[in-house]
C-alpha positions in Angstrom: 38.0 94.4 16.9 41.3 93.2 17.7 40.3 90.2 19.2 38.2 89.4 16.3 41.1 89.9 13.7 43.5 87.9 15.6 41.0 84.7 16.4 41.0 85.2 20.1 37.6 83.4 21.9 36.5 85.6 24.7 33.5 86.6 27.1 32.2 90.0 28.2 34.3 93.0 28.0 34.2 95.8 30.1 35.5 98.6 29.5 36.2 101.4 32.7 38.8 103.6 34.3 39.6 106.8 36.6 41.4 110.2 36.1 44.8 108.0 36.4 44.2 104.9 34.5 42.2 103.5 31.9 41.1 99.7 32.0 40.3 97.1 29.7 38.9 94.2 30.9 38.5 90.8 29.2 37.1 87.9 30.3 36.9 84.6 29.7 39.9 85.2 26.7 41.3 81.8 25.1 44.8 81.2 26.3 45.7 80.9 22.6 44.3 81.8 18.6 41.9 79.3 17.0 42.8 77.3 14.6 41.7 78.5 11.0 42.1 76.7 7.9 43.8 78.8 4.7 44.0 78.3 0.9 47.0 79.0 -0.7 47.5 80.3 -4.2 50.2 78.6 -6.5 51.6 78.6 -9.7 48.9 78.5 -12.7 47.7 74.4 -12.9 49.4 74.5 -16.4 52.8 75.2 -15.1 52.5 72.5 -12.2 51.4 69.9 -13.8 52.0 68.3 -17.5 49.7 67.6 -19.8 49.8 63.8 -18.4 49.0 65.1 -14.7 52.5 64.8 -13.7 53.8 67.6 -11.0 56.7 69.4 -12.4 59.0 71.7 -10.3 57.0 74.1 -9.9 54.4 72.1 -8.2 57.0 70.6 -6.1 58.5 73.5 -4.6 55.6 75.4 -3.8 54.0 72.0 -2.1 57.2 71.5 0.0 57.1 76.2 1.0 53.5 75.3 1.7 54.1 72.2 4.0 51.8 70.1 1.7 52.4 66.9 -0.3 52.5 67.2 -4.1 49.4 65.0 -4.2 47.3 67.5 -1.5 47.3 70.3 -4.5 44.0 71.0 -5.8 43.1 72.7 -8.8 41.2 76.0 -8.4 39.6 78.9 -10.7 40.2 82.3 -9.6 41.1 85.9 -9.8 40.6 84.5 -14.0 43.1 82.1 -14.1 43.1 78.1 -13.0 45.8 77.9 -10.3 47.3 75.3 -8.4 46.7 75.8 -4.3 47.2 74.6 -0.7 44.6 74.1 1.8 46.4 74.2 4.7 45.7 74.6 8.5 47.0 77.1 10.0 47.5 76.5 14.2 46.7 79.8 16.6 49.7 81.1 18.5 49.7 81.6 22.5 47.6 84.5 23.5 50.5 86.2 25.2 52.3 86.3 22.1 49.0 87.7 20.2 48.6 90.8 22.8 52.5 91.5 23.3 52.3 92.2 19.4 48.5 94.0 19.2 48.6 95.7 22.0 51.2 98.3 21.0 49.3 98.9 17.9 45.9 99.1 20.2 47.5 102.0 22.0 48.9 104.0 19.2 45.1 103.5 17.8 43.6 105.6 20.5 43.1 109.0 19.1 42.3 112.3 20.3 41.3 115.7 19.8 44.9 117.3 21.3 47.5 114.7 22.1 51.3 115.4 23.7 55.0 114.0 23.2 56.5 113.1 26.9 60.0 111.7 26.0 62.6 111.2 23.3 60.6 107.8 22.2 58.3 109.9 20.0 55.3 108.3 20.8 51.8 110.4 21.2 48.9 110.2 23.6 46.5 112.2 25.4 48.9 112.5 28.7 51.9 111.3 29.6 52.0 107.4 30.4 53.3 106.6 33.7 53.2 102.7 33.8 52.0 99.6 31.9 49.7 96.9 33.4 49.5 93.8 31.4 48.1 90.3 33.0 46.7 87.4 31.1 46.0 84.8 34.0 48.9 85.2 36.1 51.4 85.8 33.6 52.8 88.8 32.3 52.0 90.4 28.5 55.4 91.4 27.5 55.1 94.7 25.1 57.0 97.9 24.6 55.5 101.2 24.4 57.5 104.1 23.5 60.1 103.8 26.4 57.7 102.0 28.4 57.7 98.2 29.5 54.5 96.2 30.6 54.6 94.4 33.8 52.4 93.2 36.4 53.0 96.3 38.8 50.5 99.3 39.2 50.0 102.2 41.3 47.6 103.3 44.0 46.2 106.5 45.0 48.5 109.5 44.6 49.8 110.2 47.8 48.6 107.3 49.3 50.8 104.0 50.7 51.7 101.8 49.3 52.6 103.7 46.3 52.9 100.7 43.7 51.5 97.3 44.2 51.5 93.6 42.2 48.9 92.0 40.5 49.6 88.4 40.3 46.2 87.3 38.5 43.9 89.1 36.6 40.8 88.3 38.2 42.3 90.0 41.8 42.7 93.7 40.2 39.6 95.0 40.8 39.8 93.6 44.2 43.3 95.0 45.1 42.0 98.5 43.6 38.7 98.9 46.1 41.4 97.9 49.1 43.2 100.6 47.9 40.2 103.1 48.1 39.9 103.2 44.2 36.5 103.2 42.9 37.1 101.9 38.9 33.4 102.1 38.2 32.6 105.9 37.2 28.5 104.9 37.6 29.6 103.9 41.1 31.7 106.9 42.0 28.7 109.0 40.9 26.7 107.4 43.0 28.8 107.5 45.9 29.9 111.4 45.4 25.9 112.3 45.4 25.4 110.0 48.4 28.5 111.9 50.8 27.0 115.2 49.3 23.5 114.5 50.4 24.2 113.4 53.9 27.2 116.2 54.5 24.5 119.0 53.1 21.5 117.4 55.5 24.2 118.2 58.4 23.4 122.5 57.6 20.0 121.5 56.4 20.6 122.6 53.2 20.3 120.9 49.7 22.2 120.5 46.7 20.8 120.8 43.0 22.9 118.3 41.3 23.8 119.7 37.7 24.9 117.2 35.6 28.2 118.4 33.7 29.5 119.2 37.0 28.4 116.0 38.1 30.5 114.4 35.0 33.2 116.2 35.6 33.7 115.8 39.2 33.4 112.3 39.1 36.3 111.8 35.9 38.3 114.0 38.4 38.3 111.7 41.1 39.0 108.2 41.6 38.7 108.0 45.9 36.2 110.4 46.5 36.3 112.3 49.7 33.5 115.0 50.3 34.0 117.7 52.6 32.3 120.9 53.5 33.6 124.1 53.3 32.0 127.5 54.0 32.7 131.3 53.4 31.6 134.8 54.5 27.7 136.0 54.5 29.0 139.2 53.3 29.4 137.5 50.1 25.8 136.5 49.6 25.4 140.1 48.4 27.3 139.2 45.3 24.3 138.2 42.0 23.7 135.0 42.4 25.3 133.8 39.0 28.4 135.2 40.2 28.4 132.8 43.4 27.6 129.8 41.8 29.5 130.3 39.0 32.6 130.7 40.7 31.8 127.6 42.8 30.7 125.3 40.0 33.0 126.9 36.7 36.4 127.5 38.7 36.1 125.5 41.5 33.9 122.3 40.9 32.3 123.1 43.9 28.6 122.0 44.9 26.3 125.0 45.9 23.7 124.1 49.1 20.4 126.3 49.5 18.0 126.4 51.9 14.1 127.4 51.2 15.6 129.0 47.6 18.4 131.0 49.0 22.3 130.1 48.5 24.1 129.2 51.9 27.5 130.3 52.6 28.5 126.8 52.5 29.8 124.7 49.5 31.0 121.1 49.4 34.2 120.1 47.5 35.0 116.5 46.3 38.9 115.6 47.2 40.6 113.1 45.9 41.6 110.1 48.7 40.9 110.0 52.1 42.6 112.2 54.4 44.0 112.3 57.8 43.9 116.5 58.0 40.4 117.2 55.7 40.5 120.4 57.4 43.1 121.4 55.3 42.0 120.9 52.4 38.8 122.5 53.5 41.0 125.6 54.6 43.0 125.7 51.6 39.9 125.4 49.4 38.1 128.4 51.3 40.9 130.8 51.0 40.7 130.2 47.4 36.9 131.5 47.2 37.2 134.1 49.4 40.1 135.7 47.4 37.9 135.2 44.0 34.4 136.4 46.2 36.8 139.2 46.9 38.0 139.9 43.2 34.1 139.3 42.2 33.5 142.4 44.8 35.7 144.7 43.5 34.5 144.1 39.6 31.2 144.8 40.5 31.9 147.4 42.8 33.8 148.6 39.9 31.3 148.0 37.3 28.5 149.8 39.3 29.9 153.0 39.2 28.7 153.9 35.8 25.2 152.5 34.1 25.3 149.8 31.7 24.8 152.0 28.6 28.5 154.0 29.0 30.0 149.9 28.5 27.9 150.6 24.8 30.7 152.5 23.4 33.4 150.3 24.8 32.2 147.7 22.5 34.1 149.0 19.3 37.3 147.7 21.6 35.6 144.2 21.0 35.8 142.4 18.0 33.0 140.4 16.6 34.7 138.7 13.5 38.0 140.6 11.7 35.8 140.7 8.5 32.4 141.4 10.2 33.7 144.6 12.6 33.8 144.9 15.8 30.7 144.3 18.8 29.9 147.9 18.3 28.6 147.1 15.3 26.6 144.1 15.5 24.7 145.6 18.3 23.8 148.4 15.6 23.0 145.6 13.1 20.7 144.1 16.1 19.0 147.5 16.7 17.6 147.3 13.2 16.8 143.3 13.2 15.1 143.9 15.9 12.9 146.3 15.0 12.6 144.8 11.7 11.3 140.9 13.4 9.2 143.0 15.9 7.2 144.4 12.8 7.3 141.3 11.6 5.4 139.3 14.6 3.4 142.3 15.2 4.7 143.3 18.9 3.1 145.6 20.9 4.7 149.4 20.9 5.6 148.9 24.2 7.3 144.9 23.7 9.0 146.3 20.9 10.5 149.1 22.2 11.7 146.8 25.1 13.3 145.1 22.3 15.1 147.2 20.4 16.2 149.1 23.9 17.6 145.5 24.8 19.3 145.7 21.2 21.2 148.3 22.2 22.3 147.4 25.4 22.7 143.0 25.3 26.3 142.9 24.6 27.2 146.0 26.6 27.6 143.7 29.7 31.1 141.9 27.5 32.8 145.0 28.2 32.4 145.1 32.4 35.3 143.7 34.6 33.2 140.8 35.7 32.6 139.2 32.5 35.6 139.9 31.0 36.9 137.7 34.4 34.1 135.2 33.7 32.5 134.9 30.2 30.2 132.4 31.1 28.6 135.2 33.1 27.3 137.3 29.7 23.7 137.9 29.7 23.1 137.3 33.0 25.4 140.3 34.1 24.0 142.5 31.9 20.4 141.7 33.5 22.2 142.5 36.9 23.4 145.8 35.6 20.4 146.7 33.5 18.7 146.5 37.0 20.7 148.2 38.6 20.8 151.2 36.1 17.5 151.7 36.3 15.9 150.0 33.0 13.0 148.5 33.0 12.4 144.9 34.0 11.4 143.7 30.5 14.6 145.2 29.0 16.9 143.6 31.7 15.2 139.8 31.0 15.3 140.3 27.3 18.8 141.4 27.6 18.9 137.2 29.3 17.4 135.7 27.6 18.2 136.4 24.1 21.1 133.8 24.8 18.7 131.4 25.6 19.0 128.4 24.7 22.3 128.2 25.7 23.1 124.3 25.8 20.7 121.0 24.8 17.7 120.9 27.4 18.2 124.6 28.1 15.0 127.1 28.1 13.8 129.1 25.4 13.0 132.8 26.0 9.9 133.7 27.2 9.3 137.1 26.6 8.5 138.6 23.3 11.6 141.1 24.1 14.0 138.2 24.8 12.5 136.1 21.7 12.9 138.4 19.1 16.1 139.9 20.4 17.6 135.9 20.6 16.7 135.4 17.0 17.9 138.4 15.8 21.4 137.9 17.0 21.2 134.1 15.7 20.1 135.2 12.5 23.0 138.2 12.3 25.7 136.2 13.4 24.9 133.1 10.7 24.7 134.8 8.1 27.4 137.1 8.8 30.0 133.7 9.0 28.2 132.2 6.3 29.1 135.1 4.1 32.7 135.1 4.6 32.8 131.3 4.4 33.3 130.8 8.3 31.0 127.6 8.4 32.1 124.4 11.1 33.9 122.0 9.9 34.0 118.7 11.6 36.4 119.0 14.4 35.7 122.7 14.4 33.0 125.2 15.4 34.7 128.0 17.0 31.2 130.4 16.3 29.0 127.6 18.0 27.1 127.7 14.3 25.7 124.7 15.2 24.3 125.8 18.7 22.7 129.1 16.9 21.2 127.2 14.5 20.0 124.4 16.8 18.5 127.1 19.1 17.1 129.3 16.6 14.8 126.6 15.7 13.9 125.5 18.8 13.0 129.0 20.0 10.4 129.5 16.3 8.7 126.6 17.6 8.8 126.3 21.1 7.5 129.9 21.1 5.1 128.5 17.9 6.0 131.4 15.8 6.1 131.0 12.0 9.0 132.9 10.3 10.3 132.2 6.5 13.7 132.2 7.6 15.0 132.9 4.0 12.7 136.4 4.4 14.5 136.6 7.5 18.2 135.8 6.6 17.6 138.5 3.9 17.1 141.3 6.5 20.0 140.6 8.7 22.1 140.1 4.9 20.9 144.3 4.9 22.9 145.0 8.3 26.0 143.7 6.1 28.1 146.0 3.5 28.9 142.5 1.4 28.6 141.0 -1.9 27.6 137.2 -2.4 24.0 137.5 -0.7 23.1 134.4 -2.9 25.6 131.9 -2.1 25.4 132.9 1.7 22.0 132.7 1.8 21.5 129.4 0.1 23.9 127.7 2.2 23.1 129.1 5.0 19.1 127.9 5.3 20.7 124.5 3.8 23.0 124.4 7.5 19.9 125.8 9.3 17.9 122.9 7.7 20.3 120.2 8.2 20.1 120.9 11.9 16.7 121.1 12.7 16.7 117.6 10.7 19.2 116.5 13.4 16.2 117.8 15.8 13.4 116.1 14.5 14.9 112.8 14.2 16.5 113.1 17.8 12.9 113.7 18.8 12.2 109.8 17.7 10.3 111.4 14.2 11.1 108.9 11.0 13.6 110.2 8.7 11.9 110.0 5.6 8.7 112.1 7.2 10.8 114.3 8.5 12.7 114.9 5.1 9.9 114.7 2.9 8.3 117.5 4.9 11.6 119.3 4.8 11.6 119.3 1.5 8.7 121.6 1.0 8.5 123.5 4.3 12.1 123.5 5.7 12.3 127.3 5.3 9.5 127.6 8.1 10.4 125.2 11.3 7.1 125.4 13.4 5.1 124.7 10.1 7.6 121.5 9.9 7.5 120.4 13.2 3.4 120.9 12.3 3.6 118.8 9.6 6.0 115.9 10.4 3.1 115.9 13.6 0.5 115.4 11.3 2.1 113.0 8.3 2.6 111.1 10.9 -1.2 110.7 12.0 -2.0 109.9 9.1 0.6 106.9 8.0 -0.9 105.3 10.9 -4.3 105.2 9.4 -5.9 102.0 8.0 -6.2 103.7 4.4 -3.1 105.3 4.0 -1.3 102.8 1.7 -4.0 103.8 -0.9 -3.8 107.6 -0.5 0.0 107.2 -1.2 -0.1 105.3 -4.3 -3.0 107.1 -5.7 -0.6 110.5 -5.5 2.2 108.2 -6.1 0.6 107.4 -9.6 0.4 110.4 -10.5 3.6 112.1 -9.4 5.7 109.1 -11.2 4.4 109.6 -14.8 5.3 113.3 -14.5 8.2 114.1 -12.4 11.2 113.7 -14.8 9.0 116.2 -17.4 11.1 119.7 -17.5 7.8 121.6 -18.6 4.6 122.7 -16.9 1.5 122.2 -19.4 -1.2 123.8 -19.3 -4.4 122.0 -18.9 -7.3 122.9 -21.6 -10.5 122.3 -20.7 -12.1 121.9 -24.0 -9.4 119.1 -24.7 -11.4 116.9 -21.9 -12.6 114.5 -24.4 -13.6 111.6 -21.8 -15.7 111.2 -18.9 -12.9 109.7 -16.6 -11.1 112.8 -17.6 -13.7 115.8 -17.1 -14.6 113.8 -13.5 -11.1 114.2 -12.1 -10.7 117.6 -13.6 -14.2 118.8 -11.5 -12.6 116.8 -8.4 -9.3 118.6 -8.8 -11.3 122.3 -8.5 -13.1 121.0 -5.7 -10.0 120.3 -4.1 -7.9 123.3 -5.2 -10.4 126.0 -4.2 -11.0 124.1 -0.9 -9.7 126.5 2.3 -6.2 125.0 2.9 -3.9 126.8 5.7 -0.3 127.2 3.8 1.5 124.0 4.8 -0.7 121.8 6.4 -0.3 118.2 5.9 -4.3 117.5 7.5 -5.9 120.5 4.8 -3.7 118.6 1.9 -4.9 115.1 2.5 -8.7 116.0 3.1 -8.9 117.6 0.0 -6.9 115.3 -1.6 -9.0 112.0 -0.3 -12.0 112.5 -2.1 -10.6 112.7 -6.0 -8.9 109.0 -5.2 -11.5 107.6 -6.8 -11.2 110.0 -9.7 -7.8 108.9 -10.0 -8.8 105.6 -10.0 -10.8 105.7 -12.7 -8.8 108.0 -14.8 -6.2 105.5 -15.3 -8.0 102.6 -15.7 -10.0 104.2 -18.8 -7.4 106.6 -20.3 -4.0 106.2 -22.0 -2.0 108.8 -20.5 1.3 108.4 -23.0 -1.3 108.6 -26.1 1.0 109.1 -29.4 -1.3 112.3 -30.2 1.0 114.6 -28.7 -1.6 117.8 -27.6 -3.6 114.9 -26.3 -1.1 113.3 -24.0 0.5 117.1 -22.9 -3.1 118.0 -21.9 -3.7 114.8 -19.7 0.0 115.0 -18.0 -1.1 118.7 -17.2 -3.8 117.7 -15.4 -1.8 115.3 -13.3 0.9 118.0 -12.8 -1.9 119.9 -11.5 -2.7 117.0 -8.8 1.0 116.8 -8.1 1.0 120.8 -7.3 -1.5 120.2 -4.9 1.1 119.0 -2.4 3.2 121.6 -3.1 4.3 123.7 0.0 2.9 120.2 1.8 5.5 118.3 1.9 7.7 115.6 -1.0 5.3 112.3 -0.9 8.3 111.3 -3.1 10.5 111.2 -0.1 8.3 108.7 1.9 8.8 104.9 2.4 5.9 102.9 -0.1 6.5 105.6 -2.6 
């Protein structure tokens, strides 16, 4: 955008960088501005020139400010007024002038989420600058930044010689940068950090599962990267599972190997640089994980002395919310949800008891040494423990996967335990916020609102369960002692709504079948996702354009009325009129499952030509007034046909 606004020609950009720089690279750019021609606005053309044409003063100074002759002014309507003005060409300035002005301003632009102050010069950024690179060609951008003056030196790896080098030209950098070890290209780092993990983990024939947000992370940490194996004690391979890889992937950023499904006691770390002594960075990285194997020991160890249901009372140490009590307490409002949503989807005595026993026991696990030590290890801790205390294998999953989904591509549940326990605490803890006006902002979502939302959807229809999610917002409103039920409930279906919008559209779904069926059904996300599947059959047929306007016909003649008639038989004086009446019975006492787009348009099809007919041969806005009301009744009664179906209104060709 800068370019643009400051007229300088240039080819490809590319945009790229590392943990310790970030690069812009321009090519092709104009060595200076183009030209662009500008009108100047005068004095009015009444003032500059007499009545006989004659320039006055006026005229001639602002010629001679302009750089004009008096006889170059041209007379000119605007802004309501007839002014004198100067077309004038204005010349483009050198490039390097351009960016040593812009480029300041280019910088302070860049803004993020937490920024820092480094030195007296008050300027902000996300870290503290160290240096200024600016080349055009071979010459130097001269700008200030803060305390910080461009210049044509940079730096190499940390640690590495030589410490600082020169660009001369531009088109060297990247060049200078590789002989340095740098890899600027983070697509290229990646693909170099998976190739030295694959061949170091063939060398223990073992393999690496590559996850991909330690995959991002790693390579933003790294700019030379160096892979190197490291390896720890087999005792340690008693530890869960979770707890080994999640002290190797969350702390460390180390990559896990496996062989035929087991965990290896090896792990490969990504340095930073080449190094003459790997070994010690291997060394010092193995100490580190075996002194936090060693703490992971111990907590367990610890945590194992009692069963998982004495950590149940230790919860009221927790809090949930200040105004919504402590942990304690939403895992008695869970107890009763769950039972309640287990009624609801008709759970077998022994599923539902699972469930409810899950209830009890799902957040006990927040109060054990090792997930206080590692949060990210809730739910698959209390599994662990469950197990080990002697519960049943049904209550140990539920207590899982009722955080399931836990991030975007992330499983559902798939137990009817785990499901119903994983809505319940979605539907408890939005409504709960909602109620006390804790709703994301945003920059903000300190609840992960949006995540519980997201996944409470995706679990109803994955799983293909129908639930009327303002039924069930109004049994986890009963676990609460609070006033405002409305507002909170309103608001929170609208949130609820809004995301599995958001889900539907991701999915590649049109935006206005996806809000038209919204619009009926959005209370109920499997019979959405039903519907938006089956409006969208049937835009794509042939004869759909007439279906559309035939409803559309009838829906615009009566949506802006505030009152529902009702339709009187008797008062059928025309043919045109009793034959869509007999087709609208037909169609209303046809079997229709609640919601479906497919039952809707099949009964709907055949009184088209009903329609058809009815407006050709009747005057529906007749002056005689119990006349017209009985004929718009009947077309509110083809309107309410769609009803719980989905707003036709909504669609494109309406």
């Amino acid at each position: 955008k800068m370019l643009t606004d400051t007229r300088l020609e240039h080819g490809p950009i590319r945009i790229t960088g590392t943990p310790r720089r970030l690069i812009v690279l321009v090519e092709d750019l104009a060595p200076r501005q183009s030209g662009r021609d500008r009108i100047i606005k005068g004095p009015p053309w009444a003032k500059a020139f007499d009545a006989d044409g004659n320039p006055t003063r006026a005229a001639s100074g602002f010629a001679k400010s302009s750089g004009v002759e008096v006889e170059e002014l041209k007379e000119q309507e605007m802004e309501g007024g007839t002014y004198a003005v100067a077309a004038v060409r204005e010349e483009g300035g050198p490039t390097h002038e351009v960016l040593s002005k812009a480029l300041p301003e280019v910088i302070a632009g860049l803004h993020f989420d937490k920024s820092m102050r480094w030195d007296s010069s008050g300027t902000v950024f996300s870290r503290p600058i160290r240096w200024l690179l600016a080349v055009h060609g071979e010459s130097v951008v001269r700008f200030q930044y803060g305390h910080l003056r461009s210049g044509r030196t940079s730096r190499g790896l940390r640690g590495s010689e030589p410490a600082e080098f020169i660009v001369q030209n531009a088109d060297g950098f990247f060049e200078q940068l590789e002989a340095g070890g740098i890899i600027a290209d983070p697509e290229r780092r990646r693909s170099e950090i998976q190739e030295q993990i694959e061949n170091l983990s063939a060398e223990v024939s073992g393999t690496v599962e590559f996850d991909e947000e330690l995959m991002q992370e790693v390579t933003n940490l790294v700019e030379a990267p160096q892979a190197l194996l490291g390896k720890y004690e087999e005792v340690f391979l008693d530890l869960p599972r979770e707890v080994l890889i999640a002290v190797m992937t969350k702390h460390q950023r180390y990559f896990p190997l496996e062989s035929d499904g087991q965990l290896q006691p090896n792990f490969i770390i990504v340095s930073n640089g080449r190094r003459d002594s790997p070994e010690i960075v291997v060394r010092g990285n193995e100490q580190v994980i075996r002194a936090r194997y060693a703490d992971a020991q111990y907590f367990v160890a610890r945590d194992l002395q009692q069963p998982l249901e004495s950590f149940v009372d230790k919860l009221r140490t927790l809090t949930f919310q200040a105004d919504l009590g402590t942990m304690l307490d939403k895992t008695h409002r869970l107890e009763e949800l769950t039972a309640t949503l287990a009624g609801h989807f008709d759970l077998s005595d022994d599923a539902g008891q699972s469930a409810v026993r899950a209830a009890q026991l799902c957040k006990a696990d927040l109060a054990t040494l090792m997930v206080v030590d590692m949060t990210s290890l809730q739910g698959s801790m209390g599994r662990y423990y469950a197990t080990k205390s002697g519960e049943t294998e049904p209550v140990a999953q539920a207590i899982f996967e009722h955080y399931l989904p836990r991030f975007a591509g992330d499983q559902v549940p798939t137990t009817e335990a785990g499901t119903v326990l994983g809505l319940a605490d979605r539907l408890d803890s939005l409504i709960g916020l909602f109620s006390i006006g804790v709703q994301p902002t945003g920059t903000r979502d300190p609840f992960a609102l949006r995540r519980s939302a997201l996944g409470l959807a995706q679990i109803l229809v994955q799983r293909d369960l129908s639930l009327d999610l303002s039924a069930a917002l109004g049994w986890a409103w009963d676990g609460f002692s609070r006033d405002g039920a409305a507002d909170a409930l309103d608001n929170c279906l609208a949130f609820i709504t809004r995301r599995q919008q958001q889900l539907l559209i991701d999915e590649g779904h049109p935006y206005d079948v996806v809000v038209a069926v919204l619009e009926e059904q959005g209370n109920d996300p499997v019979r959405v996702k039903r519907g938006v599947a089956e409006l969208e059959r049937w835009i794509a047929e042939a004869g759909w354009a007439m279906t559309l306007q035939a409803y559309a016909r009838c829906a615009r003649i009566t949506r802006d009325l505030t009152e529902h008639y009702e339709f009187e038989e008797q008062r059928a004086e025309e043919a045109s009129t009793r034959a869509l009446y007999e087709a609208l019975t037909r169609a209303e006492d046809a079997d229709r499952f609640p919601g479906s787009v497919d039952d809707f348009i099949k009964s709907f099809v055949p009184i088209i030509p009903a329609i058809d007919r009815f407006f050709e041969q009747v005057m529906v806005m007749t002056e005689d007034e119990a006349l017209r009301k009985n004929r718009l009744a009947l077309l509110q009664r083809v309107v309410r046909l769609a009803s719980g179906v989905a707003d036709f209104s909504r669609l494109e060709g309406f």
